[in-house]
FILO-939108 format. One record per atom (N, C-alpha, C, O): residue number from 1; residue in one letter; x, y, z. Coordinates in steps of 0.2 Angstrom, whole numbers, plus 5000, padded with zeros to 4 digits. Layout:
// FILO-939108
{NUM "A" {X Y Z}}
...
END
This chain:
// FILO-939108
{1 "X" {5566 5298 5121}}
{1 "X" {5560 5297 5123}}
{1 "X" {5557 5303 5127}}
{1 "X" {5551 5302 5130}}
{2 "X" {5560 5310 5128}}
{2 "X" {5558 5316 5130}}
{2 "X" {5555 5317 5125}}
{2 "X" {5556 5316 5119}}
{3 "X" {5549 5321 5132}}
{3 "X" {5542 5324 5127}}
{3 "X" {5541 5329 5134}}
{3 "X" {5542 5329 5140}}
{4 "X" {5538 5333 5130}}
{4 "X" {5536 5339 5134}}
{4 "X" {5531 5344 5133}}
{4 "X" {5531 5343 5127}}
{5 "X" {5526 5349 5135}}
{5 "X" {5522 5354 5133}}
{5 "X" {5525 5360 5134}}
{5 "X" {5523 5366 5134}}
{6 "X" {5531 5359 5137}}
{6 "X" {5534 5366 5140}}
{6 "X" {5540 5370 5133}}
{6 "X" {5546 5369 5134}}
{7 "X" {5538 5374 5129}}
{7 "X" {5541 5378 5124}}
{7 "X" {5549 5381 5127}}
{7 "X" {5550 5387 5128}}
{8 "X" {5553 5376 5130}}
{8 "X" {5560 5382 5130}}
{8 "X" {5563 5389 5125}}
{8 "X" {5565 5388 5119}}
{9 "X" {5563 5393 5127}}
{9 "X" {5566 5399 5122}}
{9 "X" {5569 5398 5120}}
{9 "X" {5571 5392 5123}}
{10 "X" {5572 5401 5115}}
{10 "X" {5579 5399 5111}}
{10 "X" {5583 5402 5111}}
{10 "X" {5585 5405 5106}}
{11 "X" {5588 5402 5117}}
{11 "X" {5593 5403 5120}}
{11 "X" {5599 5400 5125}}
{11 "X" {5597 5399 5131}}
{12 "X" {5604 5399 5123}}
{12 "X" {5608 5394 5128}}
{12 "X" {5605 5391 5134}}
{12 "X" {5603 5386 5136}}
{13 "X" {5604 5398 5137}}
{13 "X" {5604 5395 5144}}
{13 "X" {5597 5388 5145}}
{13 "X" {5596 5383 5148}}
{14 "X" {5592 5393 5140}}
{14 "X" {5585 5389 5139}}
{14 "X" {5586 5381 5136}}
{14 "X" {5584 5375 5139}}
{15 "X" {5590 5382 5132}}
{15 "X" {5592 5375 5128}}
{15 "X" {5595 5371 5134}}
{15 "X" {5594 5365 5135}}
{16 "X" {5601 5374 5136}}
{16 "X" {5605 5369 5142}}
{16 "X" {5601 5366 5147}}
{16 "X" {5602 5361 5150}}
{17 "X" {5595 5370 5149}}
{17 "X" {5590 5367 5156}}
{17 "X" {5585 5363 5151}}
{17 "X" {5585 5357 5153}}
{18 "X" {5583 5363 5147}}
{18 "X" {5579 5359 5141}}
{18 "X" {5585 5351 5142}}
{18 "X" {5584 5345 5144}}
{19 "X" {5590 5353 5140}}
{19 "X" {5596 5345 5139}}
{19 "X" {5595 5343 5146}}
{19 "X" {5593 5338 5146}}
{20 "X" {5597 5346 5154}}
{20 "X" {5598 5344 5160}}
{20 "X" {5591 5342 5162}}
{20 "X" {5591 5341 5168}}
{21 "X" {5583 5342 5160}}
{21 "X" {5578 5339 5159}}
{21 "X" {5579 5334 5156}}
{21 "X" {5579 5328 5160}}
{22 "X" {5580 5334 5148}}
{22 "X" {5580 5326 5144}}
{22 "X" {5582 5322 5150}}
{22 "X" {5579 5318 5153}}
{23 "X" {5591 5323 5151}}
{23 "X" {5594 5318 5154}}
{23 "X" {5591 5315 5162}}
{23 "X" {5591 5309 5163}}
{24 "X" {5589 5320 5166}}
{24 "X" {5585 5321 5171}}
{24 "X" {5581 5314 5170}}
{24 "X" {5583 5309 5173}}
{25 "X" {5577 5315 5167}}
{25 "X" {5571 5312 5166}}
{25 "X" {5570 5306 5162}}
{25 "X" {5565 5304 5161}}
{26 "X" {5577 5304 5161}}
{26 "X" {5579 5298 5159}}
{26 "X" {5581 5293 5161}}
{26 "X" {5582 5287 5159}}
{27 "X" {5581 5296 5168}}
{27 "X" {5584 5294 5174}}
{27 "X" {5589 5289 5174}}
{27 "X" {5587 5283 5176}}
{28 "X" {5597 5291 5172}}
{28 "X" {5602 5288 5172}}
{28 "X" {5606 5289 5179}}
{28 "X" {5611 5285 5180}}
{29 "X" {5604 5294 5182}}
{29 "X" {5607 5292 5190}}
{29 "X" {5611 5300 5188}}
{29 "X" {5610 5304 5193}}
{30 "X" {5614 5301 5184}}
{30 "X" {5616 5308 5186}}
{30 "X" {5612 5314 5190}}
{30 "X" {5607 5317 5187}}
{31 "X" {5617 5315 5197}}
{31 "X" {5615 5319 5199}}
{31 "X" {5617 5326 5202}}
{31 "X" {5613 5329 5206}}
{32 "X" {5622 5329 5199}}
{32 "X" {5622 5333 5198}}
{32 "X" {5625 5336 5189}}
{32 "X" {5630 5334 5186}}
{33 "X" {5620 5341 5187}}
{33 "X" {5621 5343 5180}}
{33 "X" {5623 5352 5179}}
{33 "X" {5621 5357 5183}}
{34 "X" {5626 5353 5175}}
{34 "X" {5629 5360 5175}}
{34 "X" {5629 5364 5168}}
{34 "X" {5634 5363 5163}}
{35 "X" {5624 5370 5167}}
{35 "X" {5622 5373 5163}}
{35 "X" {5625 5382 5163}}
{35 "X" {5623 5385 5168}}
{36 "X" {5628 5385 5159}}
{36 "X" {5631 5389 5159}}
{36 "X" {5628 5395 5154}}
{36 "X" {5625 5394 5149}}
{37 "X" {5628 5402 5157}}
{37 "X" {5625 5407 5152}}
{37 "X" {5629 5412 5153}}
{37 "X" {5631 5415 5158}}
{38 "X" {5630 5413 5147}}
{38 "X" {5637 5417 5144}}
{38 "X" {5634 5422 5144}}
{38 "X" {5628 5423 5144}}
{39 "X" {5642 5428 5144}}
{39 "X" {5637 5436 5143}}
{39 "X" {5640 5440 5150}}
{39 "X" {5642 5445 5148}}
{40 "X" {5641 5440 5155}}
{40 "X" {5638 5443 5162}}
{40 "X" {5645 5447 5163}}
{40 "X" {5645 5451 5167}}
{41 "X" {5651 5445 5158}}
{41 "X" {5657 5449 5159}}
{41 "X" {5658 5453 5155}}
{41 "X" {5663 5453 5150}}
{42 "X" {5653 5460 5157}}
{42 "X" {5653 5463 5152}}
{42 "X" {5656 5469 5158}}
{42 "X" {5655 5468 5164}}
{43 "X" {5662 5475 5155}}
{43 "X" {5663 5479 5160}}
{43 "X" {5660 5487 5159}}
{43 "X" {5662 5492 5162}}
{44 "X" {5653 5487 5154}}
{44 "X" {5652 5493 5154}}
{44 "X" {5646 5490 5149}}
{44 "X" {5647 5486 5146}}
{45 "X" {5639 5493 5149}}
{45 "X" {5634 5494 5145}}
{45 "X" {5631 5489 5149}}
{45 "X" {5628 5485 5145}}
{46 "X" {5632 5488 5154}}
{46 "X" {5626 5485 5160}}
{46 "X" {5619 5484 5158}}
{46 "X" {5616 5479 5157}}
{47 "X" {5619 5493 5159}}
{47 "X" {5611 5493 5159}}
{47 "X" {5606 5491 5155}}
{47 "X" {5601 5489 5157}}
{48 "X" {5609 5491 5148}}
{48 "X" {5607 5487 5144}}
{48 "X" {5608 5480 5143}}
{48 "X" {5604 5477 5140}}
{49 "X" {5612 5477 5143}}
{49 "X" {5614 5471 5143}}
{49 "X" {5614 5466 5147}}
{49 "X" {5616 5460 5147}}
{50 "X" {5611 5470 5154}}
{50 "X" {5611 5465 5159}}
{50 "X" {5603 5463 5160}}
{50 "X" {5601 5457 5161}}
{51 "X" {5600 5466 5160}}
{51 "X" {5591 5465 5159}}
{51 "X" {5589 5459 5155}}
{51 "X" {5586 5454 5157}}
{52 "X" {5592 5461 5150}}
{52 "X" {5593 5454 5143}}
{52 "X" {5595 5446 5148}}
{52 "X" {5591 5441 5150}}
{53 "X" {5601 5447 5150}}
{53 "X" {5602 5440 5151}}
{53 "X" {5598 5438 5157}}
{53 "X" {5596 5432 5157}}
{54 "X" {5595 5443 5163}}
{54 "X" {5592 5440 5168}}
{54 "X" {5586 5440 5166}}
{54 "X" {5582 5439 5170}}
{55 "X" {5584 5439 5160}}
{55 "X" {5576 5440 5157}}
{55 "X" {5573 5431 5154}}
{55 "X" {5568 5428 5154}}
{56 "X" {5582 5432 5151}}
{56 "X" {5583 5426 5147}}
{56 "X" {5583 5422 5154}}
{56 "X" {5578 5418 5155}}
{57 "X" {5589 5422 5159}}
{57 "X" {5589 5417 5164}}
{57 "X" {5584 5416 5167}}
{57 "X" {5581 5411 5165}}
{58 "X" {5581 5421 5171}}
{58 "X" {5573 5419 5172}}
{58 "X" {5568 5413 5169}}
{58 "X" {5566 5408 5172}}
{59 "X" {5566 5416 5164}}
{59 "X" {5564 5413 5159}}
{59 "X" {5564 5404 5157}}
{59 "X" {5559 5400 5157}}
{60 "X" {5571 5404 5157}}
{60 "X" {5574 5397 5158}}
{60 "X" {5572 5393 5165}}
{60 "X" {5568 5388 5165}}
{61 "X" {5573 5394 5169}}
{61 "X" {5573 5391 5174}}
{61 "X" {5565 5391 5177}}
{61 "X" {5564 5386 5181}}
{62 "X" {5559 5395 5175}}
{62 "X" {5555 5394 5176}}
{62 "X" {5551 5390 5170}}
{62 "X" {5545 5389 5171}}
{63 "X" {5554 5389 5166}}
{63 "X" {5551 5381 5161}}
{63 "X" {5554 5376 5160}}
{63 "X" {5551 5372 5156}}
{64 "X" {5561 5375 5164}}
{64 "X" {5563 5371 5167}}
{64 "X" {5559 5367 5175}}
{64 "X" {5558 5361 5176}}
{65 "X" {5558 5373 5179}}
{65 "X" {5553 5370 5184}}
{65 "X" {5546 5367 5183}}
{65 "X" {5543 5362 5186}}
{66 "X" {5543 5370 5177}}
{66 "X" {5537 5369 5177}}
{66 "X" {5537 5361 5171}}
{66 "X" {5532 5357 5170}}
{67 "X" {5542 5360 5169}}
{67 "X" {5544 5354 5164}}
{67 "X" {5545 5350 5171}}
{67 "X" {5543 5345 5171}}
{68 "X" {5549 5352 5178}}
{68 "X" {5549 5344 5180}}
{68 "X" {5545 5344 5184}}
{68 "X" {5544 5338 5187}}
{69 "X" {5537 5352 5186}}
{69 "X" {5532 5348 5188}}
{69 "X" {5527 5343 5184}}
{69 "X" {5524 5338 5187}}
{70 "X" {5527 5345 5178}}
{70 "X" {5523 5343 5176}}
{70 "X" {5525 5336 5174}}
{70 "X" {5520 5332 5171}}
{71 "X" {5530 5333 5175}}
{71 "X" {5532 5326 5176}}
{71 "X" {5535 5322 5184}}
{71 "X" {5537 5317 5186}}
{72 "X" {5532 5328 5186}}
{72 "X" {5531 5324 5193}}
{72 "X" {5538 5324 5195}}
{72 "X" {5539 5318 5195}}
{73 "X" {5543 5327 5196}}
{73 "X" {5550 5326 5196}}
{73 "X" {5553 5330 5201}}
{73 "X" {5557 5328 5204}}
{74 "X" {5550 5337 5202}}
{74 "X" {5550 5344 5206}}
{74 "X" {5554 5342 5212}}
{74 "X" {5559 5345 5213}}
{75 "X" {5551 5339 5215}}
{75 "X" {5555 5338 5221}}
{75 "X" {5561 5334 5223}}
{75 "X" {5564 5333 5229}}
{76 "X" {5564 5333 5214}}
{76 "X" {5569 5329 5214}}
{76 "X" {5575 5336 5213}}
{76 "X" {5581 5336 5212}}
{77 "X" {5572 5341 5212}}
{77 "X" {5577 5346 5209}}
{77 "X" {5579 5352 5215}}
{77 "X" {5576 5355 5219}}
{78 "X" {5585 5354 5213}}
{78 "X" {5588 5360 5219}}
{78 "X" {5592 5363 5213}}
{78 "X" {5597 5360 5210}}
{79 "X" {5589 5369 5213}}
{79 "X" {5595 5376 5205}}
{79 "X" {5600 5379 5213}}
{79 "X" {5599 5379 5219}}
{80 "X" {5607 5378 5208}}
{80 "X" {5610 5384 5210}}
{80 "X" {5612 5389 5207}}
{80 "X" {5617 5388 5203}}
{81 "X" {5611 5395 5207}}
{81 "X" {5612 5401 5202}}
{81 "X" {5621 5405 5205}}
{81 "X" {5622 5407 5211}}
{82 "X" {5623 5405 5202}}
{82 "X" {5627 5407 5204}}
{82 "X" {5635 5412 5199}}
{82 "X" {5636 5410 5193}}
{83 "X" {5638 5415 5201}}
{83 "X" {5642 5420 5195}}
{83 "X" {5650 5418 5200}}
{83 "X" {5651 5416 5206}}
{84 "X" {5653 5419 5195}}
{84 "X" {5662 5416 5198}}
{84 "X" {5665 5421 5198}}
{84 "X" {5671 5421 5198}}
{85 "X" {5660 5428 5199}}
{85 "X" {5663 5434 5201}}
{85 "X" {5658 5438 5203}}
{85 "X" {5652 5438 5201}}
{86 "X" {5660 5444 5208}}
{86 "X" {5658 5450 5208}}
{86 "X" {5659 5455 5204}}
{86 "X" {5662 5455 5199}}
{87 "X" {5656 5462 5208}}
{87 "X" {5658 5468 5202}}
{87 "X" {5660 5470 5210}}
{87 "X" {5658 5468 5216}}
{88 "X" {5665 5475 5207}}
{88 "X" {5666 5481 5212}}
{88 "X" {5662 5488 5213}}
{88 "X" {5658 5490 5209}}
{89 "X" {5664 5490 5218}}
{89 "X" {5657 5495 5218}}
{89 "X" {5658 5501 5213}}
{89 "X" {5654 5504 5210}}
{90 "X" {5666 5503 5213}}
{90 "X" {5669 5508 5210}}
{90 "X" {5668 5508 5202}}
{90 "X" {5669 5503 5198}}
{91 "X" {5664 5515 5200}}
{91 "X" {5666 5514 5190}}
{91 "X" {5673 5514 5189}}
{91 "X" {5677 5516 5194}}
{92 "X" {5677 5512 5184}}
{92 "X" {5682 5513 5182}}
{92 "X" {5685 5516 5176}}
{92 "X" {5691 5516 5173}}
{93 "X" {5677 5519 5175}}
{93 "X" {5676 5525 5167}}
{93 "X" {5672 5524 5162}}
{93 "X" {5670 5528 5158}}
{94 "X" {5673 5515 5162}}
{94 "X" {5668 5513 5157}}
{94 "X" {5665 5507 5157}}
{94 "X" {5663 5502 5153}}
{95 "X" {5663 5507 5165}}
{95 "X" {5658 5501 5170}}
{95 "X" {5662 5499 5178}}
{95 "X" {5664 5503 5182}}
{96 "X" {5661 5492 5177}}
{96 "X" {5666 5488 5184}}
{96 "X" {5670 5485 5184}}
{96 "X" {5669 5481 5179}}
{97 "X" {5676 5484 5187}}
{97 "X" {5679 5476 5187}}
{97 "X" {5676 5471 5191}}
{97 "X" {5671 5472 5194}}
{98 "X" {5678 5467 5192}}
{98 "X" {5679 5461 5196}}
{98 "X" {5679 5461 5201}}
{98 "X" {5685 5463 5203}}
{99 "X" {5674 5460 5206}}
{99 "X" {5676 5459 5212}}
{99 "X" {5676 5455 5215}}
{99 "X" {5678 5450 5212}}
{100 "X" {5674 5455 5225}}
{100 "X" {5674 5450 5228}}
{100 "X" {5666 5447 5230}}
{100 "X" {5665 5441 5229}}
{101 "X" {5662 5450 5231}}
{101 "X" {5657 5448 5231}}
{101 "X" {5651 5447 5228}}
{101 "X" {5649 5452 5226}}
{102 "X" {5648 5442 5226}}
{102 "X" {5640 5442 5222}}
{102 "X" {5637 5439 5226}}
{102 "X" {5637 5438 5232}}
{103 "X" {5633 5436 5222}}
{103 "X" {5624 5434 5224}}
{103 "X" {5623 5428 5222}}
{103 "X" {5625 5426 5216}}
{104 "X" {5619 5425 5225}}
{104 "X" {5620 5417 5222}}
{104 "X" {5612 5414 5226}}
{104 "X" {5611 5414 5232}}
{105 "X" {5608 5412 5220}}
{105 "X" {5601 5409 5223}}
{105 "X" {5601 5403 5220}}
{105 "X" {5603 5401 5215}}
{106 "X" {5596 5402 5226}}
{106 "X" {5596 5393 5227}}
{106 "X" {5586 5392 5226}}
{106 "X" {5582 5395 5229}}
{107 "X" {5586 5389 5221}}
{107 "X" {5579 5388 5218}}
{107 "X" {5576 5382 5218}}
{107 "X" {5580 5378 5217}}
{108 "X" {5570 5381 5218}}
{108 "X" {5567 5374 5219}}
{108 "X" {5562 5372 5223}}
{108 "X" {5562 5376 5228}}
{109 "X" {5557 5368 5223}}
{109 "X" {5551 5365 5226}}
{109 "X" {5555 5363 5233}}
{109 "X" {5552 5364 5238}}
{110 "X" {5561 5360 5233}}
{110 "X" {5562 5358 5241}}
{110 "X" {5564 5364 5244}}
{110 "X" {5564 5365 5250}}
{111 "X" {5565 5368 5240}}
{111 "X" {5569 5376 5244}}
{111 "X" {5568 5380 5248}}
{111 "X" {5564 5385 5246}}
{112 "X" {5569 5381 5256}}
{112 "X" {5565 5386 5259}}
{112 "X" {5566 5394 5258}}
{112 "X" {5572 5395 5257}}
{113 "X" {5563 5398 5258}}
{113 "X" {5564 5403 5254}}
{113 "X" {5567 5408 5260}}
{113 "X" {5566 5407 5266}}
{114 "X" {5570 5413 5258}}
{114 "X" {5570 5419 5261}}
{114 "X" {5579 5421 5259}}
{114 "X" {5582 5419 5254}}
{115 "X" {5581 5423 5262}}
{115 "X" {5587 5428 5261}}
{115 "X" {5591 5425 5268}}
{115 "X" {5589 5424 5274}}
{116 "X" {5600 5422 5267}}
{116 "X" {5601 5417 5270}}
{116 "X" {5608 5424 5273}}
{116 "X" {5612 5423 5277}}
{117 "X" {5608 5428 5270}}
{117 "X" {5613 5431 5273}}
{117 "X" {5612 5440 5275}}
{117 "X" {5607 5443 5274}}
{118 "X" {5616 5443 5278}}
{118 "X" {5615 5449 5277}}
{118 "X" {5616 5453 5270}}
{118 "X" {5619 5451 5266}}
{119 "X" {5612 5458 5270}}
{119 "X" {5616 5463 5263}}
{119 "X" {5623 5468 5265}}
{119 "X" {5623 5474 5268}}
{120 "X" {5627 5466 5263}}
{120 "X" {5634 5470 5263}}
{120 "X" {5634 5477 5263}}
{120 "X" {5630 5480 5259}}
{121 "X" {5637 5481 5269}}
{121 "X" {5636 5487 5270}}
{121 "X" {5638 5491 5264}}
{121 "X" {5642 5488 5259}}
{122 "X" {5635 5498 5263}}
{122 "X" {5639 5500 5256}}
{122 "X" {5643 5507 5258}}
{122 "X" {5646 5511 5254}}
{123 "X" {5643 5507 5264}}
{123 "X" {5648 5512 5266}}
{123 "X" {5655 5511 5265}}
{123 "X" {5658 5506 5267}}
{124 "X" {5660 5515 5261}}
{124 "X" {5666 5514 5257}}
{124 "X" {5671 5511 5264}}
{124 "X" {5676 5508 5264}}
{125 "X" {5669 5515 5269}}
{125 "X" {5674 5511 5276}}
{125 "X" {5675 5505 5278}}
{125 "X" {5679 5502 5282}}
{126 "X" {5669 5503 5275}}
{126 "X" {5667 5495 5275}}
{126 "X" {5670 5490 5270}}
{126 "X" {5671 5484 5271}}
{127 "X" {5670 5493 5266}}
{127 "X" {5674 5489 5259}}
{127 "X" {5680 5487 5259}}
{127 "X" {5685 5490 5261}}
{128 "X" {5681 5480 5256}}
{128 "X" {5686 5475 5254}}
{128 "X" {5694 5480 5252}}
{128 "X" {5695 5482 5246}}
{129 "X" {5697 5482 5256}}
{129 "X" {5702 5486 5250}}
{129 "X" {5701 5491 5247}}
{129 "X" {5705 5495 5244}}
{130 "X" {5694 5493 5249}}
{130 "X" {5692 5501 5248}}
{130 "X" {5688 5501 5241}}
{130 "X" {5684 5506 5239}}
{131 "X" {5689 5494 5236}}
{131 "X" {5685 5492 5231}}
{131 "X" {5680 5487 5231}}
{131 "X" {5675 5486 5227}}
{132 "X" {5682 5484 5235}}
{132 "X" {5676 5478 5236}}
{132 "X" {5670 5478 5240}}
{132 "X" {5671 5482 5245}}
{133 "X" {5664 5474 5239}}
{133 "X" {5658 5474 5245}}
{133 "X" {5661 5469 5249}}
{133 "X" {5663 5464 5246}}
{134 "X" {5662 5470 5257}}
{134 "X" {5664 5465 5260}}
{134 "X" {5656 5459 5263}}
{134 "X" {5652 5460 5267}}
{135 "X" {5657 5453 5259}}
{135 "X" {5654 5448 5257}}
{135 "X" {5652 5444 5264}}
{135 "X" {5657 5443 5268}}
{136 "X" {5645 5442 5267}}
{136 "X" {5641 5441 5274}}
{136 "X" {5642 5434 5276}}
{136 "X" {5641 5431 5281}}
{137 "X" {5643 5429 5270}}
{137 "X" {5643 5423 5271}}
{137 "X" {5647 5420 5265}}
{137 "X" {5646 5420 5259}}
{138 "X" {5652 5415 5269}}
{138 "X" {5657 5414 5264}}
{138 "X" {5654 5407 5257}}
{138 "X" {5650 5403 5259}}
{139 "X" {5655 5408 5251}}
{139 "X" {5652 5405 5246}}
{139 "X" {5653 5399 5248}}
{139 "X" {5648 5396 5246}}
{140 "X" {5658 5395 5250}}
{140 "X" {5658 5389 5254}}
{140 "X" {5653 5386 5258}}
{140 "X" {5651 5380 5259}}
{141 "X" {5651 5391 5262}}
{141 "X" {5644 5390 5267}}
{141 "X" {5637 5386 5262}}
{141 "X" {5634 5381 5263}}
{142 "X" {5638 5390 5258}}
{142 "X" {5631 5387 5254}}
{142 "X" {5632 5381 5248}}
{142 "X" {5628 5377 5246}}
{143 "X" {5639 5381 5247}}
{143 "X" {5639 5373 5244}}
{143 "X" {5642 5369 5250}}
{143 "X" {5645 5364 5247}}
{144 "X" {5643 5368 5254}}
{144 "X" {5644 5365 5261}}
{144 "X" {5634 5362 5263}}
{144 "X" {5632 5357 5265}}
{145 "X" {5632 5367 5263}}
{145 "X" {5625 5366 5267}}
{145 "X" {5621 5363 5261}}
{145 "X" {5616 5359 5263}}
{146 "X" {5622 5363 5253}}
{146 "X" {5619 5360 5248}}
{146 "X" {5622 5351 5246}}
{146 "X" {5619 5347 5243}}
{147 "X" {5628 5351 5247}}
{147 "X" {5629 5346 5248}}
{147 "X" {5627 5340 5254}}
{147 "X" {5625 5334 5253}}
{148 "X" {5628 5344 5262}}
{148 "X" {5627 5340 5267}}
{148 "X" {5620 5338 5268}}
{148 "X" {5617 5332 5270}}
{149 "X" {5616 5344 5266}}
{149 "X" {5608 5343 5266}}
{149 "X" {5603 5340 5261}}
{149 "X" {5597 5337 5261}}
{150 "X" {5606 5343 5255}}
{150 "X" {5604 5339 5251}}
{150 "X" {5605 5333 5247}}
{150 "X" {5600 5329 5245}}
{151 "X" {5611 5332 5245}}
{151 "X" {5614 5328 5243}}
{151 "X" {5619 5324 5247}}
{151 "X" {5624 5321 5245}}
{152 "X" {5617 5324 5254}}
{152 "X" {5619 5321 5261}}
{152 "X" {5625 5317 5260}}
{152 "X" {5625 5311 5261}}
{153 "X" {5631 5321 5258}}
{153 "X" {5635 5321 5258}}
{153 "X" {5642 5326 5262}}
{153 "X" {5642 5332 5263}}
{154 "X" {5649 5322 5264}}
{154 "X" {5650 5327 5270}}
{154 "X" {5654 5331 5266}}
{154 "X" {5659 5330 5262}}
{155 "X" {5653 5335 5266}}
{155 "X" {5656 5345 5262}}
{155 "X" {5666 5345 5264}}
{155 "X" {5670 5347 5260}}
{156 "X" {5665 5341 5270}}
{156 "X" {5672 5344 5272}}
{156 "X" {5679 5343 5266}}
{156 "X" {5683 5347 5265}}
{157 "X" {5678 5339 5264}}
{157 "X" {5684 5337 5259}}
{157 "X" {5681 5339 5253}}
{157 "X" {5686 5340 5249}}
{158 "X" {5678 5341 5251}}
{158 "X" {5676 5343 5243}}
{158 "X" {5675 5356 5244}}
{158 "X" {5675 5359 5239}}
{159 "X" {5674 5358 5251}}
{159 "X" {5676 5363 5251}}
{159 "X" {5681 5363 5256}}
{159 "X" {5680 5368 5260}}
{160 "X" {5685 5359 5257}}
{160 "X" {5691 5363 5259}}
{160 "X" {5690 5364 5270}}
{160 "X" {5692 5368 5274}}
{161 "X" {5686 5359 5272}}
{161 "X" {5685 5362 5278}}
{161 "X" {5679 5362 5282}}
{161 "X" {5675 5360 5278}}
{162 "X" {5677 5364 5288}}
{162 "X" {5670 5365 5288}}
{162 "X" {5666 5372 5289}}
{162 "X" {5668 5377 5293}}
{163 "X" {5660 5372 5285}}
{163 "X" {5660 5379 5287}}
{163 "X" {5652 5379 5289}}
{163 "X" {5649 5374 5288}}
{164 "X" {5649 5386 5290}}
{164 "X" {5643 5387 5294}}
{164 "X" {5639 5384 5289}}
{164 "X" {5640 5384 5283}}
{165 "X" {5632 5381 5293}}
{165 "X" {5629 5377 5289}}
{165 "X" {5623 5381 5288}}
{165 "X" {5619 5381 5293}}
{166 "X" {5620 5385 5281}}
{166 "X" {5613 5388 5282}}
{166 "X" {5608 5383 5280}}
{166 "X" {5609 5379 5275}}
{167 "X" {5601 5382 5282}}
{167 "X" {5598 5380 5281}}
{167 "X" {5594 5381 5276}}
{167 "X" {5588 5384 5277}}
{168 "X" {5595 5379 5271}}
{168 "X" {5590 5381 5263}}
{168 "X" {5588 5376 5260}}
{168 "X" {5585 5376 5255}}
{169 "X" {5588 5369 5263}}
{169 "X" {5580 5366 5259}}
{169 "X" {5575 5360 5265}}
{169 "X" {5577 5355 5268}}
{170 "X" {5569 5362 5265}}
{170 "X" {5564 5356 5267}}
{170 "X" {5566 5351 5270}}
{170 "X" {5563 5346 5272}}
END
């Protein structure tokens, strides 16, 4: 019974936020849904290959938003963008490896905006091991504060603990 005016691209990630819409808006009670975009382990040809995917990602999520304004739903939604890895700072001759820290944004009509952590020093005396960005707020903090806030639920048994609470949504 989905119907839509919002044209998703044709690409995974577009198609997967298209599918967590249908169901969304089906309203079978599922709440939380989980859409994957392949690609981002790439250890060399960055510069070209990474624009693509944030272009596509982008993309995605802004006709996913605008699908659940336009069904009046907007305020039922909070993105979590996030990678299950960092890069290292160091090339290794033919890109990066794997690191300790990345980036991770929190999107949505309830979302308070701004930047919830510091930016990681990039002076190499500061680094992880001498290879890593040493990372300003532990990735726990923000699925701890998105659970207890949004999903008012208590974080401590599902991450391990309690941890600093940032404030990111209305």
């Amino acid at each position: 019974k989905y119907s839509s005016d919002v044209e998703y691209a044709d690409n995974p990630i577009a198609k997967g936020l298209r599918d967590v819409a249908r169901v969304h808006l089906a309203d079978l009670g599922t709440r939380i849904f989980y859409a994957h975009h392949l690609g981002y382990d790439h250890h060399s040809n960055i510069g070209t290959a990474h624009p693509k995917l944030l272009s596509e990602l982008s993309g995605a999520i802004m006709d996913f938003l605008q699908d659940m304004r336009d069904h009046n739903v907007a305020d039922e939604v909070v993105i979590l963008v996030f990678s299950e890895f960092g890069r290292r700072i160091r090339d290794n001759g033919s890109g990066t490896d794997h690191g300790a820290g990345g980036g991770s944004f929190v999107i949505g009509d309830p979302v308070k905006g701004g930047l919830f952590a510091e930016y990681p020093s990039m002076n190499p005396s500061d680094w992880e091991s001498g290879e890593d960005l040493r990372y300003t707020v532990d990735f726990r903090s923000l699925y701890a504060s998105l659970l207890e806030q949004w999903m008012d639920m208590d974080a401590a048994p599902i991450v391990g603990g309690t941890f600093e609470q940032l404030q990111l949504v209305n």
